[in-house]
TORKEZA-586044 format. One record per residue (C-alpha): residue in one letter; x, y, z. Coordinates in nm, 4 decimals, decimal comma, padded with zeros to 6 digits. Layout:
BEGIN
<atom aa="A" px="X" py="Y" pz="Z"/>
...
//
This chain:
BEGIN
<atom aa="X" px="02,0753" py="-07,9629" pz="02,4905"/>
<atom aa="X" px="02,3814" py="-07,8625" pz="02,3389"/>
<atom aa="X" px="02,4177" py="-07,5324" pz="02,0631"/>
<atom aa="X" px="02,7278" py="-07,5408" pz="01,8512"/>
<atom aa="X" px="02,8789" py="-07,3362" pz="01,5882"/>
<atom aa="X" px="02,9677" py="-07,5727" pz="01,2915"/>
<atom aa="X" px="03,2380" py="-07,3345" pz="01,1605"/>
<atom aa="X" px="03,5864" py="-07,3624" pz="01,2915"/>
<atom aa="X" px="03,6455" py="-07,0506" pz="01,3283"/>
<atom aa="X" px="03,4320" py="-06,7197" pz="01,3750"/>
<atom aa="X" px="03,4474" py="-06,3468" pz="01,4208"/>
<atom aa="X" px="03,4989" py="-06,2149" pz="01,7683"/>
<atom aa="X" px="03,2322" py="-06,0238" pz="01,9068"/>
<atom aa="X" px="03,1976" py="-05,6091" pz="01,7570"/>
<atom aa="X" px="03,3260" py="-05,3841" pz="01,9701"/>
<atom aa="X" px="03,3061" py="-04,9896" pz="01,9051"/>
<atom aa="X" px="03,4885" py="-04,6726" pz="02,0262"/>
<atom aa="X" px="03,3052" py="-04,4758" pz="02,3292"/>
<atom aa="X" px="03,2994" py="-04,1218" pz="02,4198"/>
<atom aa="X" px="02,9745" py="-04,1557" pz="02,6941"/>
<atom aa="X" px="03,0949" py="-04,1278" pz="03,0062"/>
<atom aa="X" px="03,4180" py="-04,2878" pz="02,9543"/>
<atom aa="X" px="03,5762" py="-04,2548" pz="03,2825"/>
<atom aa="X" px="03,3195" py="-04,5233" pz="03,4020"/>
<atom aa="X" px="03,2313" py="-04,7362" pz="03,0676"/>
<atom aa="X" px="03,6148" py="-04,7317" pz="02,9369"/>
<atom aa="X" px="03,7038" py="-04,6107" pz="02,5731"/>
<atom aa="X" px="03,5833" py="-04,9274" pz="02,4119"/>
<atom aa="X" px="03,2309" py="-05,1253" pz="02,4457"/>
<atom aa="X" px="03,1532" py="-05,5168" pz="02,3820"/>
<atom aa="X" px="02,8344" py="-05,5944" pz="02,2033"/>
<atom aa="X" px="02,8207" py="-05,8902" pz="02,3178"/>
<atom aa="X" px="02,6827" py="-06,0318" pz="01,9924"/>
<atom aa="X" px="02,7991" py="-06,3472" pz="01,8886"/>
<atom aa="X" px="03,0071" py="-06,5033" pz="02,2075"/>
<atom aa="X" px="03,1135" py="-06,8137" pz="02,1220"/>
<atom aa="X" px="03,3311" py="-07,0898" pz="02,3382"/>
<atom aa="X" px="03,6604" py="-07,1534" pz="02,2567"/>
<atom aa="X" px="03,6400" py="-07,5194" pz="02,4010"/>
<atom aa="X" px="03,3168" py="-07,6495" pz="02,3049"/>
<atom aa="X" px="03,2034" py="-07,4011" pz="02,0280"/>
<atom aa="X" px="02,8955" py="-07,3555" pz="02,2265"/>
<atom aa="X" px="02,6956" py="-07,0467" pz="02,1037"/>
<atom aa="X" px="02,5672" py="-06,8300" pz="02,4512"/>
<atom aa="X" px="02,2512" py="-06,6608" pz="02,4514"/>
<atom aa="X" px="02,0449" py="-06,8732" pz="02,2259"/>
<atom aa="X" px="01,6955" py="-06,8592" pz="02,3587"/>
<atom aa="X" px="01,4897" py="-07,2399" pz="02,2899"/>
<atom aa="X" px="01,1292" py="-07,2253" pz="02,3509"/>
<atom aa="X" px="00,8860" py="-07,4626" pz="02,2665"/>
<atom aa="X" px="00,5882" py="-07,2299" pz="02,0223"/>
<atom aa="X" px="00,2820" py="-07,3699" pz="01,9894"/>
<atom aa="X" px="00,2482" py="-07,5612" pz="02,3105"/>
<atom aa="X" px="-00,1298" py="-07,6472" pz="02,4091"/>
<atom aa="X" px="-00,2106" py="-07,4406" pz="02,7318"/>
<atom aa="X" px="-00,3712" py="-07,7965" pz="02,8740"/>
<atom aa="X" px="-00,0057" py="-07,8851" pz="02,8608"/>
<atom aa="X" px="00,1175" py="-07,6100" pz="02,9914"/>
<atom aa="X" px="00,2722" py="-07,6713" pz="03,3296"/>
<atom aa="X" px="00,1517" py="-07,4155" pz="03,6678"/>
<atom aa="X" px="00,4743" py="-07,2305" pz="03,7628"/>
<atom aa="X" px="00,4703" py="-06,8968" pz="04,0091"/>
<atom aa="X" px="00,5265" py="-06,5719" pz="03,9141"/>
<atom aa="X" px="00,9315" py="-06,4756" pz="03,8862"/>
<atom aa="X" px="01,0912" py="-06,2012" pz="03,9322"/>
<atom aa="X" px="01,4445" py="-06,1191" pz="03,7799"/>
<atom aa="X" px="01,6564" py="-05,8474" pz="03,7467"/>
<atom aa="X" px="01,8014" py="-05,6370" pz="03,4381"/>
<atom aa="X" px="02,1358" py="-05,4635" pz="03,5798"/>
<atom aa="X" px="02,2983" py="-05,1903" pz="03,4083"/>
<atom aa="X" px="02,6143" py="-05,2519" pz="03,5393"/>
<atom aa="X" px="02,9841" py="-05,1717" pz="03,4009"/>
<atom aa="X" px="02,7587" py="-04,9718" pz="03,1181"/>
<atom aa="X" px="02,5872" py="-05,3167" pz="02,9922"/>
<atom aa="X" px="02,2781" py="-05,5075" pz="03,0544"/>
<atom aa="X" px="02,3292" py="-05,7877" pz="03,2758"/>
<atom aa="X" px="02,1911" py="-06,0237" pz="03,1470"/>
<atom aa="X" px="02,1819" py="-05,9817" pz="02,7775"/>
<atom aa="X" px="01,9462" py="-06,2371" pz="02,7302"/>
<atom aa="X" px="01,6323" py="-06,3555" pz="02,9285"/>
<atom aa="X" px="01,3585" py="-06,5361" pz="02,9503"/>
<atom aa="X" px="01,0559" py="-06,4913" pz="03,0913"/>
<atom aa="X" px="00,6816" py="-06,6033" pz="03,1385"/>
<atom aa="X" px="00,3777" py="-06,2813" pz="03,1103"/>
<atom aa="X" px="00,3445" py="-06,2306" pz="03,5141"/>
<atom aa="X" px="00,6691" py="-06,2533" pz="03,6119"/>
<atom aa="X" px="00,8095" py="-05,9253" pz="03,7037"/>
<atom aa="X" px="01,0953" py="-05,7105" pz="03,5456"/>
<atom aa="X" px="01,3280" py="-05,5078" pz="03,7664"/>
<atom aa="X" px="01,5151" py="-05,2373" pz="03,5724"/>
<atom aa="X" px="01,8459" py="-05,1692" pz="03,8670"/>
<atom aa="X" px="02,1467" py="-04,9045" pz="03,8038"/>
<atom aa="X" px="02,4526" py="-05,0246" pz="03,9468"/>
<atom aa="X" px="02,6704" py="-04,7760" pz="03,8265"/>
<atom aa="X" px="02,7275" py="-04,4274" pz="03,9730"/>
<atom aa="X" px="02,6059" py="-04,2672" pz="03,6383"/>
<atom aa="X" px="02,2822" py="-04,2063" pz="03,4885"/>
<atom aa="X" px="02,1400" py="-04,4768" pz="03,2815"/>
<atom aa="X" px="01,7915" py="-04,5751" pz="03,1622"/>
<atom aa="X" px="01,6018" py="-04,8686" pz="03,0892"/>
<atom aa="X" px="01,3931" py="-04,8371" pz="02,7867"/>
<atom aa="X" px="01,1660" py="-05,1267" pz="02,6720"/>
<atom aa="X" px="01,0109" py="-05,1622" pz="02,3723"/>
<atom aa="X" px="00,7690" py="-05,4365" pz="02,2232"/>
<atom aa="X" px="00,4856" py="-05,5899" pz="02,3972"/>
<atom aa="X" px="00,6154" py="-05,3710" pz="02,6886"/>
<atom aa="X" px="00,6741" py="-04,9963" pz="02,6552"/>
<atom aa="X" px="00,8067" py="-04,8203" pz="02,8938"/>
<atom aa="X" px="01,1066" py="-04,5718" pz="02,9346"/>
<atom aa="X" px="01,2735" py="-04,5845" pz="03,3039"/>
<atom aa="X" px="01,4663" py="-04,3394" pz="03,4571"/>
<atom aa="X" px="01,7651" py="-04,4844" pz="03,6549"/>
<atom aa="X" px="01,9903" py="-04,1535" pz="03,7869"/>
<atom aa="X" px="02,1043" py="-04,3300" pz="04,1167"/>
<atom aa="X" px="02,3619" py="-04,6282" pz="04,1780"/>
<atom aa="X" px="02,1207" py="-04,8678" pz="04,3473"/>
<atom aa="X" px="01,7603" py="-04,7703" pz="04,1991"/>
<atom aa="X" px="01,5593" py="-05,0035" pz="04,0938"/>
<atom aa="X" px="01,2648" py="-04,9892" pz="03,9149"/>
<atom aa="X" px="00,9324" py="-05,2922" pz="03,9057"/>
<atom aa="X" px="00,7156" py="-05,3059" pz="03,6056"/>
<atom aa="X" px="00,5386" py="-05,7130" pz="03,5386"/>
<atom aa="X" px="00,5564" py="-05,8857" pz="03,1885"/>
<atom aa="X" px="00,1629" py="-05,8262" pz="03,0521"/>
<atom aa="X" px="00,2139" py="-06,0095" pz="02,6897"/>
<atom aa="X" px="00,3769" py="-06,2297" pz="02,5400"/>
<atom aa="X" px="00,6632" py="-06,1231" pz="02,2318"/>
<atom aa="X" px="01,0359" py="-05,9941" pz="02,2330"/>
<atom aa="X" px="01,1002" py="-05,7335" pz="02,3990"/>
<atom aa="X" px="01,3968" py="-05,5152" pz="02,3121"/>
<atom aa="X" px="01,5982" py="-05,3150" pz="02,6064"/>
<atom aa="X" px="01,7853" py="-05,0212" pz="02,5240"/>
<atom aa="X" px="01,9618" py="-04,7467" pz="02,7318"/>
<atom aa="X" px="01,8881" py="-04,4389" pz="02,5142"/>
<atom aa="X" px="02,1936" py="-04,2680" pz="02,6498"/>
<atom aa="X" px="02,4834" py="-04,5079" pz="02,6078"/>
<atom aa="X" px="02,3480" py="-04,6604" pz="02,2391"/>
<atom aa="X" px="02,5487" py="-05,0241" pz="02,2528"/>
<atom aa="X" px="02,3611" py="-05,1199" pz="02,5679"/>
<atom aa="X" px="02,0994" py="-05,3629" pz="02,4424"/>
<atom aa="X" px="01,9373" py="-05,6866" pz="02,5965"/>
<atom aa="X" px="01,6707" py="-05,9054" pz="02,4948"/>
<atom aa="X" px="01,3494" py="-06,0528" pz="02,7021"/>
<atom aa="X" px="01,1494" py="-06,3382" pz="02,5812"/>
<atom aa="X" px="00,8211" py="-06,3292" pz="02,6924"/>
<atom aa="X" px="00,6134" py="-06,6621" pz="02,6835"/>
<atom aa="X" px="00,2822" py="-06,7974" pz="02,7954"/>
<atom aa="X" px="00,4639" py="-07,1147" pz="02,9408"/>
<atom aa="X" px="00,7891" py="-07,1783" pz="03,1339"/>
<atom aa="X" px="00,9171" py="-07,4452" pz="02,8933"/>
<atom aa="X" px="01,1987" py="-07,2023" pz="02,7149"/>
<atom aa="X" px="01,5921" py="-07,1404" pz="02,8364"/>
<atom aa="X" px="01,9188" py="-06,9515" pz="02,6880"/>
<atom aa="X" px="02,1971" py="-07,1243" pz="02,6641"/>
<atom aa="X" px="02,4836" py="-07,0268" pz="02,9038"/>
<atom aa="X" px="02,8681" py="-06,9955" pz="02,8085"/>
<atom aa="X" px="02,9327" py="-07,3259" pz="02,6747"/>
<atom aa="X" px="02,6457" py="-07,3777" pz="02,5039"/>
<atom aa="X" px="02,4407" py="-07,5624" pz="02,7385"/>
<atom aa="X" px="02,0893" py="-07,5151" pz="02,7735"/>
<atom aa="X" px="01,8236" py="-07,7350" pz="02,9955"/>
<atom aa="X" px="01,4256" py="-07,6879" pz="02,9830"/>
<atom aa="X" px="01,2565" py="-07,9148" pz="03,2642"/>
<atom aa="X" px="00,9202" py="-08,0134" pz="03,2895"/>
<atom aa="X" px="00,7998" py="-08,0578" pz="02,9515"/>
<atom aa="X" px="00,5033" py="-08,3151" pz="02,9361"/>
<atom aa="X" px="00,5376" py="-08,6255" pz="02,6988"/>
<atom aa="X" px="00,4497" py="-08,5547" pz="02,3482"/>
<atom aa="X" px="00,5905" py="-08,3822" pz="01,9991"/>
<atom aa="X" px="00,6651" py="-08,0286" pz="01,9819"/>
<atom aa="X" px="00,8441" py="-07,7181" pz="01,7648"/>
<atom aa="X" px="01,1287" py="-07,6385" pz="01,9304"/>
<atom aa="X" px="01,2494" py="-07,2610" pz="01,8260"/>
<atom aa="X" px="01,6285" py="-07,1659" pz="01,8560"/>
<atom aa="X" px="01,6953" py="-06,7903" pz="01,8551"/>
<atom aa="X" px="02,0323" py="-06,5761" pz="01,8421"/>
<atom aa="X" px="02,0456" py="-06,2032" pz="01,7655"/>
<atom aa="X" px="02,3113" py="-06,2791" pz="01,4676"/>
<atom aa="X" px="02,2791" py="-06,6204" pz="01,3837"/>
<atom aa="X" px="01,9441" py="-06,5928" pz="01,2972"/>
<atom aa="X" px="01,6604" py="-06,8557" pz="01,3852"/>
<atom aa="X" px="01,6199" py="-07,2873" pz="01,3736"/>
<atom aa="X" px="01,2736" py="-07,4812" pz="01,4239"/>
<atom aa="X" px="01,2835" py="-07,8379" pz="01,4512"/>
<atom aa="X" px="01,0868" py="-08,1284" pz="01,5766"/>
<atom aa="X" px="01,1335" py="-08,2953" pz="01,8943"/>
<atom aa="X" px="00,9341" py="-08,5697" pz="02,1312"/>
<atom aa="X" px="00,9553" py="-08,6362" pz="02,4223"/>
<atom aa="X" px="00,8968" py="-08,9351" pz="02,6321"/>
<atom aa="X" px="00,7575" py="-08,9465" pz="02,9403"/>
<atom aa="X" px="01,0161" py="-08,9181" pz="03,3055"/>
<atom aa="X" px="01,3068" py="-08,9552" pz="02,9942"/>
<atom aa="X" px="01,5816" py="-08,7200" pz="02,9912"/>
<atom aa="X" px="01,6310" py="-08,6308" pz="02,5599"/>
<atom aa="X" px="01,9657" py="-08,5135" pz="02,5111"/>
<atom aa="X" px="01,9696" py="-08,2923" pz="02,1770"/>
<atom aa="X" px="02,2347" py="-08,1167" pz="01,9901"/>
<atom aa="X" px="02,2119" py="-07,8614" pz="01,7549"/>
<atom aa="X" px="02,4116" py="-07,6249" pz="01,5137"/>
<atom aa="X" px="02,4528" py="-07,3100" pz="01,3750"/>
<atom aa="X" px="02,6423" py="-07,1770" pz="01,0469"/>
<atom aa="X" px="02,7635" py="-06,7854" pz="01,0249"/>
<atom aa="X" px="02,5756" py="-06,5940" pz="00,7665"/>
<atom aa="X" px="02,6949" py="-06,5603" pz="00,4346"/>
<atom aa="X" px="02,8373" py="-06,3163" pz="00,2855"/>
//
């Protein structure tokens, strides 16, 4: 599938002034918020997961595990997806103290005062969890936590690709921290490839 931002033009993303540690995060932080691409208008970071899917359709997929960097004094990645039993590793990459504080379905506030800690904790329930480093405020990142595997975020041209979905009908559910959030019907046919495009609009004022 493809995301796209119907308007021709579009804010760039906020950034703010910073006085944390500046020698090492630089005088000026990215949010990261609405990145869109110049070429293609593709919107990155939209998480599409199918809701609703009947667990005798859901398909068997291992444990994961993946990594949440603070790195460059940002979470890397901003957006994730995830399946409950797949495991979360909170890492510091920079030479200054950060932590890695998650809250939602998972609470937890991580310590990270050495470059190359990490820190395991695994995914128990399903929601949104919301990642924050409580001493450098714009850090934020977002994990998606599903029963199933059949979900993706869409990288930086707005491409996205969920494998594996059985043949039927489904709500698909497209999610961006400022764009807001999209539901819509899709089928799927069985060993068929469906090739989907979708849009977004900025806000109103």
């Amino acid at each position: 599938g493809h995301v796209r931002l119907s308007d021709e033009s579009w804010p760039a993303p906020t950034r703010i002034r910073n006085t944390t540690d500046p020698e090492v995060c630089g005088p000026k932080q990215n949010l990261e918020d609405l990145l869109v691409s110049a070429e293609t208008r593709g919107i990155q970071n939209v998480i599409a997961t199918l809701v609703g899917v009947p667990s005798n359709r859901v398909p068997a997929t291992a444990p994961q595990r993946f990594v949440i960097d603070n790195r460059d004094c940002r979470f890397i990645p901003h957006v994730v997806v995830a399946r409950v039993g797949d495991t979360v590793v909170a890492k510091n990459s920079d030479s200054i103290l950060h932590n890695t504080h998650y809250y939602g379905p998972m609470a937890s506030n991580i310590a990270l005062p050495f470059k190359g800690m990490t820190v395991s904790r695994v995914l128990r329930r399903s929601g949104v969890v919301t990642v924050l480093c409580d001493i450098h405020g714009w850090m934020r990142a977002v994990i998606r936590v599903d029963d199933h595997s059949l979900h993706s975020v869409s990288d930086e041209l707005g491409f996205l690709r969920i494998s594996g979905i059985p043949a039927g009908s489904y709500t698909l559910e497209l999610w961006h921290e400022t764009l807001g959030i999209q539901r819509v019907e899709v089928g799927i046919r069985q060993d068929e490839t469906t090739l989907l495009n979708f849009e977004f609009s900025l806000p109103s004022d």
